[in-house]
C-alpha positions in Angstrom: 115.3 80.1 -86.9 116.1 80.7 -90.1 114.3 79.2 -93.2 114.5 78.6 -97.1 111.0 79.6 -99.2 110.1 78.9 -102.2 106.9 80.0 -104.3 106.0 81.7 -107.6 106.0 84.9 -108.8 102.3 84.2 -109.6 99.7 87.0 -108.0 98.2 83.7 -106.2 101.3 83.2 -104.3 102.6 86.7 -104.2 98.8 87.6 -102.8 99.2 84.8 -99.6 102.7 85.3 -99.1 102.8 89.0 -98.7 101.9 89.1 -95.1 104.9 86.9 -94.4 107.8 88.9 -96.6 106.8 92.1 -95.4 106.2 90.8 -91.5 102.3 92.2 -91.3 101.8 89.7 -89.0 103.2 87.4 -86.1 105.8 85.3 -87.6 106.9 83.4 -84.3 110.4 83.9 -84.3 110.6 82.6 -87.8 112.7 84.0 -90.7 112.8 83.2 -94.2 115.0 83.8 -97.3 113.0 83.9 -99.7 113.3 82.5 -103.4 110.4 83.3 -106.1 110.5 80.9 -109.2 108.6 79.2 -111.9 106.5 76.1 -110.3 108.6 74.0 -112.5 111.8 75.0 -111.2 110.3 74.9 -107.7 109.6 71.5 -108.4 112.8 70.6 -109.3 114.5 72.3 -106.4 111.7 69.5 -104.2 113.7 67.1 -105.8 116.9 68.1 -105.1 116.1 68.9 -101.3 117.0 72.6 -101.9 114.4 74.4 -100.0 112.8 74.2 -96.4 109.5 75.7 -97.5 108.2 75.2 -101.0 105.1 76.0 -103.2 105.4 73.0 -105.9 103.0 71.1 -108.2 100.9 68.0 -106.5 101.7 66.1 -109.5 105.8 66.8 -108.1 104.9 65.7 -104.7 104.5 62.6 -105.3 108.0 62.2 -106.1 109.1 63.6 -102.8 107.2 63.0 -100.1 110.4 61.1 -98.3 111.7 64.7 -97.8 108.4 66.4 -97.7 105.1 66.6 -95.9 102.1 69.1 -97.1 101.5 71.7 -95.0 97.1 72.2 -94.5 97.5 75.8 -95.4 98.7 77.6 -99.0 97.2 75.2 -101.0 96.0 75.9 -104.2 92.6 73.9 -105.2 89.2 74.4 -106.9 86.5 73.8 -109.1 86.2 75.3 -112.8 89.6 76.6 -112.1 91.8 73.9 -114.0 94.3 74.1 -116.9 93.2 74.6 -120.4 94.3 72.7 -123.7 94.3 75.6 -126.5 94.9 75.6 -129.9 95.3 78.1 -132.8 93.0 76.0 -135.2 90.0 74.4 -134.0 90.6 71.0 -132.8 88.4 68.2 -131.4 89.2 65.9 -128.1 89.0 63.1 -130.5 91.9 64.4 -132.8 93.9 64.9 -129.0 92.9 61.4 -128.5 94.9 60.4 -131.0 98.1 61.0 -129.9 99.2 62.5 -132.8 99.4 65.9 -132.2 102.3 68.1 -130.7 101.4 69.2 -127.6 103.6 72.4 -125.5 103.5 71.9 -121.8 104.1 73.9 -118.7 106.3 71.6 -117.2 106.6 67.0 -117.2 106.3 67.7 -113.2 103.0 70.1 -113.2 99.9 68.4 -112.6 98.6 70.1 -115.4 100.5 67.4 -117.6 99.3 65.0 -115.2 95.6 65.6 -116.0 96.0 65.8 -119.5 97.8 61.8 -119.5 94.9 61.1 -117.1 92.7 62.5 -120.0 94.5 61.6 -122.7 96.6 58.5 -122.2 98.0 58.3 -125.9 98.7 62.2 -126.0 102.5 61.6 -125.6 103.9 64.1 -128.0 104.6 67.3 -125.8 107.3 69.4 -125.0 108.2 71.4 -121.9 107.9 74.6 -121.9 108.1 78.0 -119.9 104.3 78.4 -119.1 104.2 82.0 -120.3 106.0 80.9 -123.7 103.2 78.8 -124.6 100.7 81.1 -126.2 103.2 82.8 -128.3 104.6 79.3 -129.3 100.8 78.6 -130.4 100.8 81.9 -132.2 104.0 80.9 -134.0 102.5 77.7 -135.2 105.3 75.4 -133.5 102.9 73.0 -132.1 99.6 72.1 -132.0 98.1 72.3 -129.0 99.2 73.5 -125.9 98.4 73.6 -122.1 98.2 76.7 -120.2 98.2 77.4 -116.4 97.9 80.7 -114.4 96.8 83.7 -116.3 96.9 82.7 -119.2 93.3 81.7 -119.0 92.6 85.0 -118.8 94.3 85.8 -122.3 94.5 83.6 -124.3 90.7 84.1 -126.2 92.2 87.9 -127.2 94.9 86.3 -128.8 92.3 84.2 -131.0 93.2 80.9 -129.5 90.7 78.4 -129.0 90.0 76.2 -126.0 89.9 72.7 -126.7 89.1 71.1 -123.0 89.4 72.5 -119.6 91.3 70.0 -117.5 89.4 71.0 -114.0 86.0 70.2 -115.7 87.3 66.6 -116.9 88.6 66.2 -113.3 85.2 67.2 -111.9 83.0 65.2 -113.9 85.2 62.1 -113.3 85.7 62.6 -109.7 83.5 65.4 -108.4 85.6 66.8 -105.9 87.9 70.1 -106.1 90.7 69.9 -108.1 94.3 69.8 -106.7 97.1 72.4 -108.4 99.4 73.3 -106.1 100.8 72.8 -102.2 102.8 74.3 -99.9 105.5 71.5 -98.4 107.3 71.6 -95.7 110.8 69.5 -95.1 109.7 66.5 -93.1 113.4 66.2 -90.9 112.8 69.9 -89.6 111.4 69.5 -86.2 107.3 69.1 -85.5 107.1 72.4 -83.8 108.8 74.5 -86.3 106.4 72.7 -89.1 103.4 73.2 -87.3 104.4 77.0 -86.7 105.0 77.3 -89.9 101.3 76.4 -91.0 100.5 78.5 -88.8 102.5 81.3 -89.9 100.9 80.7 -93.1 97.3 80.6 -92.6 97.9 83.7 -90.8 99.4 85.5 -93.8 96.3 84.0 -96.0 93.7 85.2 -93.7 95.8 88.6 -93.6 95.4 88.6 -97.2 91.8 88.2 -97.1 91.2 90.8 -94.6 93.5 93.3 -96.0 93.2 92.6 -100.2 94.7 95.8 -100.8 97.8 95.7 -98.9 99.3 93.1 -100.7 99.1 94.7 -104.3 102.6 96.5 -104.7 103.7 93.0 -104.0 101.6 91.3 -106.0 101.9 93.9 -108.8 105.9 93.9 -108.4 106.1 90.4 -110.0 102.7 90.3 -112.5 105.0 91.9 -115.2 102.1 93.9 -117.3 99.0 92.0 -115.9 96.0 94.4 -115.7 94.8 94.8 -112.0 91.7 92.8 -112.9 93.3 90.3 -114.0 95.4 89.8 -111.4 92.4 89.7 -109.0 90.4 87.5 -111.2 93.5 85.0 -111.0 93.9 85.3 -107.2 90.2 84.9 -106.6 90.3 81.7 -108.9 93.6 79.7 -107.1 93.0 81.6 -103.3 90.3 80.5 -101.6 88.7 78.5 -98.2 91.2 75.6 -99.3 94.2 78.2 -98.9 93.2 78.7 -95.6 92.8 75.2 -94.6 92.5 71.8 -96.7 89.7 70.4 -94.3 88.7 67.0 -94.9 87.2 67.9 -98.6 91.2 69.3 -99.3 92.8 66.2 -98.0 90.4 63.5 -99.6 90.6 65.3 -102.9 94.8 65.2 -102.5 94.8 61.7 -101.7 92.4 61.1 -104.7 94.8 62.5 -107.2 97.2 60.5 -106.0 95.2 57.0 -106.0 94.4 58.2 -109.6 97.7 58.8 -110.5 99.2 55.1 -108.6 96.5 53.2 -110.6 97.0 54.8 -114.3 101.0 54.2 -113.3 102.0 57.5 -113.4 103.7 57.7 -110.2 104.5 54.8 -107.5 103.0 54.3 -103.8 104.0 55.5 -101.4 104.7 54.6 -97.6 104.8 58.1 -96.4 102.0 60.3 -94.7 101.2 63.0 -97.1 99.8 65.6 -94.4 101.1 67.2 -91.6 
């Protein structure tokens, strides 16, 4: 059977996928056309229905979960390991607070822009963005403030930018449990044995990954553009972890807490469906 996937060009994604595009490992009959695109385009291709497989934002998720159902491996969660909200100038949380700054975004659908409106209800100013045009934007003087995901935590101090919060801490002091980025969804009409295969397949190609770090470099280096190797390690060994492998309880509860955060500030609507496979 033949299937469509969808994930990032991200070393995160490129480092758990790997195993899978270049068949390391047991696939179980399974094929898989692979497409590799921005998580905000991914998440718009949820919407649409375009893809059997998908990495996409949790924040997105919740606006398809009639066609979708998270798969327990892939995911990406964490602590300390959140988006940032930079600035060129030094600025205060009160002055973000105010709602009157302009604010450069990775994306409406990313729950990074989730946790900032959790954060920062009256911060309504912001503009998608490109996630990798942010800092330069910054740099440029266009906006204000702006939030960055991926590895641009890892560069954006060189370029004399300042953080002003980091989103994952604010999630962890107001819930204490990991924080939710990113999941791996699978299309909820495809039958139950070719979804649970498929979670299989994937935890398979993540523990490859693990046991094997170095195999998946090329692959990972094909699509980091000019990341230094450490910092495409330190941003796989941030996003990758025992929650790729498997959710667990701890994964799911923290899920369905974002959610329940994000029904009762208004941000997105209930929802009937079971989020897990």
């Amino acid at each position: 059977m033949k299937l469509s996937l969808g994930f990032s060009p991200c070393p995160n994604d490129c480092f758990m996928f790997d195993a899978i595009v270049n068949r390391r490992i047991d696939l179980e009959g399974l094929e898989f056309s692979v497409r590799l695109a921005d998580v905000e385009a991914l998440n718009k291709a949820a919407f649409e229905g375009e893809t059997d497989i998908t990495k996409l934002s949790y924040h997105a998720f919740a606006y398809c979960t009639a066609n979708y159902v998270l798969l327990d491996a892939g995911s990406a969660l964490g602590r300390n390991c959140g988006p940032l909200l930079i600035s060129k100038r030094q600025i205060s949380k009160d002055e973000v607070a105010a709602g009157r700054l302009r604010i450069a975004i990775p994306g409406v659908y990313t729950t990074a822009n989730f946790l900032l409106g959790l954060a920062f209800p009256e911060a309504r100013n912001k503009t998608p963005l490109l996630f990798s045009a942010i800092e330069p934007a910054l740099l440029n003087d266009e906006f204000d403030a702006g939030l960055i995901i991926h590895e641009n935590r890892f560069t954006y101090q060189a370029k004399g930018l300042k953080k002003i919060i980091d989103l994952g801490e604010f999630w962890d002091a107001a819930t204490g449990a990991p924080i939710p980025l990113g999941g791996i969804v699978v299309r909820r009409g495809l039958p139950d044995a070719v979804k649970h295969a498929v979670n299989r397949v994937l935890r398979r190609s993540v523990e490859y990954a693990f046991a094997h770090r170095e195999a998946s470099l090329p692959f990972v280096r094909e699509h980091a553009q000019e990341m230094s190797e450490d910092v495409m390690y330190r941003h796989i060994d941030l996003y990758v972890n025992e929650y790729s492998v498997d959710l667990g309880s701890e994964g799911r509860r923290a899920v369905q807490l974002l959610f329940e955060r994000a029904q009762a500030a208004g941000i997105i609507a209930a929802t009937s469906e079971p989020l897990f496979l």
